[in-house]
C-alpha positions, 0 to 999 in steps of 0.5 A: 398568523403571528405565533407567540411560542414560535417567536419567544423560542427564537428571541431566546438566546439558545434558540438564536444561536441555534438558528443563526450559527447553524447557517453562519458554520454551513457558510464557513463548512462550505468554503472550507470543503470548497477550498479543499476540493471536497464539495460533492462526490468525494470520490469523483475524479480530480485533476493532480497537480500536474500531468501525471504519468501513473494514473493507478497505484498497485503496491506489492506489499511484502510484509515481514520484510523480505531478506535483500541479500538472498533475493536483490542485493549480493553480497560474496564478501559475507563467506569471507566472514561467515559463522564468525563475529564483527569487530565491534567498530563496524556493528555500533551503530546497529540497531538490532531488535532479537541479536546480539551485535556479536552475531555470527555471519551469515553468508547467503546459499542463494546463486545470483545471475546477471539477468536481461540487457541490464545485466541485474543481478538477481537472486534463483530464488526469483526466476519469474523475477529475473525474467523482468529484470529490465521492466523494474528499477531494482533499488538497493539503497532504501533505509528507515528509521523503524526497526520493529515491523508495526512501526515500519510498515506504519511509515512506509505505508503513512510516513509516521512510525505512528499509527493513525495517519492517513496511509498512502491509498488514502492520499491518492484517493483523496487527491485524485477520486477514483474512476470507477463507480462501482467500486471502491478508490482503494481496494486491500487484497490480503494472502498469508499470515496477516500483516503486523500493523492490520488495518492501520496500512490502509487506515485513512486515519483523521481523514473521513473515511471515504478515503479508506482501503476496503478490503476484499476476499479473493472467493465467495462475497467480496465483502462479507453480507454484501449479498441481500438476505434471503426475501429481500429483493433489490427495490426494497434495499432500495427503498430502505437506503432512500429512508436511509440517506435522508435521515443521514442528510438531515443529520449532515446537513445540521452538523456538516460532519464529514463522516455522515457524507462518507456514510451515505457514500459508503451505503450507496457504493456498496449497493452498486457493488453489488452487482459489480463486485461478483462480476469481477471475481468471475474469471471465466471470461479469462483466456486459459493462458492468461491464468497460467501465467498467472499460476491460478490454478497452481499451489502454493501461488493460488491465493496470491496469484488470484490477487495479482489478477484480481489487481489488474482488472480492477485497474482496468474497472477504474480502482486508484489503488490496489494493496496487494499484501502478503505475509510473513516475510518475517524469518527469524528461523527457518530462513532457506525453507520459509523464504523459498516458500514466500518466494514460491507463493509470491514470484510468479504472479508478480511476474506475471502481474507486470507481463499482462499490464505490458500486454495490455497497454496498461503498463504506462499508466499504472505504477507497481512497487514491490517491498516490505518495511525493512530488511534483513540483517547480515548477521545470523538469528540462531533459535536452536543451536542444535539445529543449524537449518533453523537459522534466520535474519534479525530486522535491518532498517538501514540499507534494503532493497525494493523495485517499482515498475510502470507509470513513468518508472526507468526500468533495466536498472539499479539505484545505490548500493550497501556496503560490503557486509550490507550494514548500511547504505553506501551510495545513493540513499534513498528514504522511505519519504523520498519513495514517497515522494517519487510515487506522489510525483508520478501521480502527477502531485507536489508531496509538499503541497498535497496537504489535509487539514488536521487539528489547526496543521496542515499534514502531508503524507511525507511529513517534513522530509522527501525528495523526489528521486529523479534517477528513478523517472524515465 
């Protein structure tokens, strides 16, 4: 039967345009989405660019910048300068964000050994570290433009000093999916004081927030409220997320926002979490030996180490990317005490971490990076004069040290060096972008061409810079 309402309302001008542009934007959605490789489950797998030799991502993030030359980098000439200042000609260039460039010297206590058939010099302070000298590829040469620790962790984590890019988990997740059905692409495992830049490291900034690292508690509910409230069983969730997802698919399929699709994934992921998030935190199906070398049951490592082997096994349920964080690394005083401290919680299980991926087989395919933002400088932070044990390291961008292991890394060697006063780079630079652009290529991607679209320009994670580091590659 004809419908006069019906039909005026459609002969409108508000209402033909409603009707019509409606279908014509979901036409042009659907291209787009199809052209990016985002139709369907965002998560599901996908092919990189390449064959890849790193299929999972677990980065060691040592937040606060951990001093290179008492851990990796030595540097004996120092003594020859200690408690004195620099002739102004070799400190200029400084960028110094608590000192004076009058500083005194600071020569490292630390004892450094020649380690493994490489014969890496490394730090007593690490001695698990030392025991795998020749499964990391010890790199000496890292500089950054970001001096203040927001900043820095913000481009070593987006490559942009500012905040609101996609981070690097988002990246991988993004253009590989994930493997795992039950739990997130990305997962962030956090010990100590809290990192400076908080949630921006694992942001997926203008991305749809699929792509987002979600963090996990090491005890209790992964999540928090994971758990279904008392007196409501799982056929009524059930039941509630099905009203849920079609309201939610209603409203995505009048607008096509993105960020509608990322909640459905997100409800329907955590439902399924459920049920596999308990199980692996269970480590009861560990052998005893496993968790001693872990440290597990050893203070001050607990926390960090249950997160180490929290990392592998989600590696082995199929998580993309694992953030493993811990801080503060930021000593401006009380170096030798709280250094050795983060050495003590952080060692071992980092270690270890490495020992049980090789054990397993699962080495190869799984790509390790251990750092933080910066360095450290040469010169000395003295709060309390009075008190000589008080003193600490300023921030030093240009010229730290960093290791990765696994997933296509040559391990048993050295890349670059600083200067002998360890002021700047002195051979083989390498840029925060260009390890970026190496982890990009052993995860099978072109860091040019992995790129999301944003506001009329195509972004990537390396911006404008990068180049893949070859002699890192095995």
């Amino acid at each position: 039967m004809f419908d006069e309402r019906t039909y005026r309302q459609t002969q409108s001008r508000r209402g033909f345009l409603e009707q019509c542009t409606a279908g014509l934007g979901t036409l042009a959605l659907a291209n787009l989405l199809q052209a990016e490789g985002r139709t369907g489950d965002p998560l599901a797998p996908k092919a990189p660019h390449f064959p890849a030799k790193a299929k999972n991502v677990i980065f060691l993030f040592q937040a606060g910048a951990p001093s290179q030359m008492d851990l990796f980098d030595p540097k004996p000439v120092l003594e020859k300068y200690h408690g004195q200042s620099l002739p102004s000609e070799l400190t200029e260039d400084l960028q110094l964000a608590f000192i004076k460039k009058n500083a005194q010297v600071l020569a490292s206590q630390a004892k450094f050994k020649q380690c493994g058939q490489s014969g890496m010099e490394v730090s007593d302070l690490v001695p698990h570290t030392q025991k795998i000298a020749d499964k990391i590829c010890l790199v000496r040469s890292m500089f950054s433009e970001a001096f203040n620790h927001h900043p820095g962790q913000s481009m070593l984590m987006t490559g942009s000093p500012l905040i609101g890019r996609p981070t690097i988990g988002s990246w991988l997740t993004y253009g590989l999916g994930s493997e795992s059905r039950n739990l997130p692409g990305f997962v962030v495992l956090s010990s100590g004081r809290g990192t400076s830049g908080g949630s921006s490291n694992w942001s997926s900034g203008f991305m749809p927030s699929t792509y987002q690292g979600t963090p996990f508690r090491s005890s209790g509910d992964p999540i928090l409220y994971l758990s279904n409230p008392d007196g409501v069983t799982d056929p009524m969730q059930r039941l509630s997320l099905d009203a849920l997802k079609d309201l939610n698919q209603e409203r995505l399929d009048r607008t096509g926002d993105q960020e509608i699709a990322s909640r459905i994934q997100n409800y329907e992921l955590a439902f399924r979490m459920q049920s596999a998030a308990p199980e692996l935190l269970d480590f009861s199906d560990e052998p005893q030996h496993v968790l001693d070398l872990y440290g597990v049951d050893k203070e001050p490592q607990h926390p960090y180490a249950v997160n180490c082997l929290l990392a592998r096994r989600m590696v082995e349920r199929g998580v993309r990317t694992i953030l493993v964080a811990h801080a503060s690394w930021d000593q401006h005083q009380n170096l030798k005490k709280d250094l050795k401290k983060n050495c003590d919680i952080t060692d071992q299980p980092g270690a270890a971490l490495i020992q049980d991926l090789e054990q397993r087989g699962m080495l190869d395919e799984t790509l390790v990076v251990w750092g933080g933002e910066f360095g450290r400088t040469s010169l000395a932070d003295i709060r309390r004069p009075e008190d000589i044990d008080s003193v600490g390291r300023d921030h030093h961008p240009n010229g730290f040290s960093m290791w990765l292991a696994g997933g296509g890394i040559k391990g048993g060697q050295v890349i670059g060096k600083t200067d002998d006063l360890a002021m700047s780079v002195a051979e083989d630079k390498v840029h925060v972008h260009d390890l970026q652009a190496t982890m990009m290529h052993l995860c099978g991607f072109d860091h040019t061409k992995l790129t999301y679209r944003h506001m009329g320009r195509d972004f990537r994670l390396t911006d404008v810079g990068g180049e893949v580091v070859h002699k890192m590659l095995a």
